[in-house]
C-alpha positions as CSV (number, residue, x, y, z in Angstrom):
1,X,116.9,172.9,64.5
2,X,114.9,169.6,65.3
3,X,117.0,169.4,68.9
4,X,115.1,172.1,69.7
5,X,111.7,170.9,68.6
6,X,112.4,167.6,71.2
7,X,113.9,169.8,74.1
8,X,111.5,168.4,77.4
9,X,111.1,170.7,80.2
10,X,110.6,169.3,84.1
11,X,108.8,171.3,86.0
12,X,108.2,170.1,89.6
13,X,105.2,170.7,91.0
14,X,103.4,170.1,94.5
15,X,102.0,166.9,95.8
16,X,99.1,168.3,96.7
17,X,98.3,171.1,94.3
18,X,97.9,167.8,92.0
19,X,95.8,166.1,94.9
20,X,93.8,168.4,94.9
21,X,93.3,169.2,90.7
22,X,92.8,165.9,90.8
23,X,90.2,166.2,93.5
24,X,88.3,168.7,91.1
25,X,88.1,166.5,87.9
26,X,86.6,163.7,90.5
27,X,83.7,165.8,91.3
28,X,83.4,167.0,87.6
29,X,83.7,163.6,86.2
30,X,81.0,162.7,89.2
31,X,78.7,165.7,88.2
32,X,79.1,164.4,84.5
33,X,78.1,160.7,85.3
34,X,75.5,161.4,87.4
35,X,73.8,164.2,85.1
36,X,74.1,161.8,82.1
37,X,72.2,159.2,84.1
38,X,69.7,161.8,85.0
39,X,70.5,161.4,88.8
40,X,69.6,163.7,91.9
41,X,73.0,166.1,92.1
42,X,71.7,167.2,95.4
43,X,72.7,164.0,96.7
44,X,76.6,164.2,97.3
45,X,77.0,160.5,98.5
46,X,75.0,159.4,95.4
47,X,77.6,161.7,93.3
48,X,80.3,160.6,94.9
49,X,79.6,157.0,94.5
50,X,79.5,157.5,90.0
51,X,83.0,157.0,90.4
52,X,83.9,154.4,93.4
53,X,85.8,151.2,91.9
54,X,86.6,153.2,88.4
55,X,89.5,155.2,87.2
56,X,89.5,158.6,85.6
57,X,92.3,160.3,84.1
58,X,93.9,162.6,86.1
59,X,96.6,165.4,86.2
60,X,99.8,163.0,87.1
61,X,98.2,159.9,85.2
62,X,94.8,157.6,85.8
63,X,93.4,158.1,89.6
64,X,91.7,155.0,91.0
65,X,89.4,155.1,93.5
66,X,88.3,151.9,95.5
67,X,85.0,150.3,96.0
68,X,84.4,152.5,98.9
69,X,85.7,155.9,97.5
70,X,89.4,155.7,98.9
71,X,92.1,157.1,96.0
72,X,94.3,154.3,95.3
73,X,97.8,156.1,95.8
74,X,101.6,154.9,95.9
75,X,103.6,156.4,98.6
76,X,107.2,156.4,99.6
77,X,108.2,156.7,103.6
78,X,111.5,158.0,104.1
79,X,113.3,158.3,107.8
80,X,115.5,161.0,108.1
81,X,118.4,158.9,109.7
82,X,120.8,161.9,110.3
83,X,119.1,164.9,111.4
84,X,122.3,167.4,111.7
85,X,123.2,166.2,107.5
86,X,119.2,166.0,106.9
87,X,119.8,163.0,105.4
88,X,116.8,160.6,104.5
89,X,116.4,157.1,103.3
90,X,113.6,155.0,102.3
């Protein structure tokens, strides 16, 4: 009975329907910030800037975002060395 309490199901999901969830909680968290500071939410580069050089918890895990509003992401390049086999290596 208890095996079946701790069962873990993997579901894979798209790089980029995370991306851009995560995308959505920036502005939100942005919105919140800058309405809790009282700030102008007309201006979108004053918004945008609530969460530059912070992290905020995202759908995959904290998103970082740089001191000039890049995402901070990890990426791995892989060559596809045999095109007939589709093969790939990083």
């Amino acid at each position: 009975m208890i095996n079946n309490l701790l069962s873990v199901v993997v579901i894979h999901v798209n790089y980029f329907i995370t991306a851009f969830y995560d995308g959505a909680l920036y502005l939100a968290e942005a919105y919140n910030r800058t309405i809790a500071n009282n700030g102008d939410t007309n201006d979108g580069l004053a918004v945008a800037q609530k969460v530059w050089n912070n992290t905020y918890p995202g759908i995959t895990g904290p998103v970082a975002i740089d001191q000039v509003g890049d995402r901070i992401a990890d990426f791995d390049v892989f060559d596809m060395y045999d095109s007939s086999s589709r093969a790939f290596q990083v």
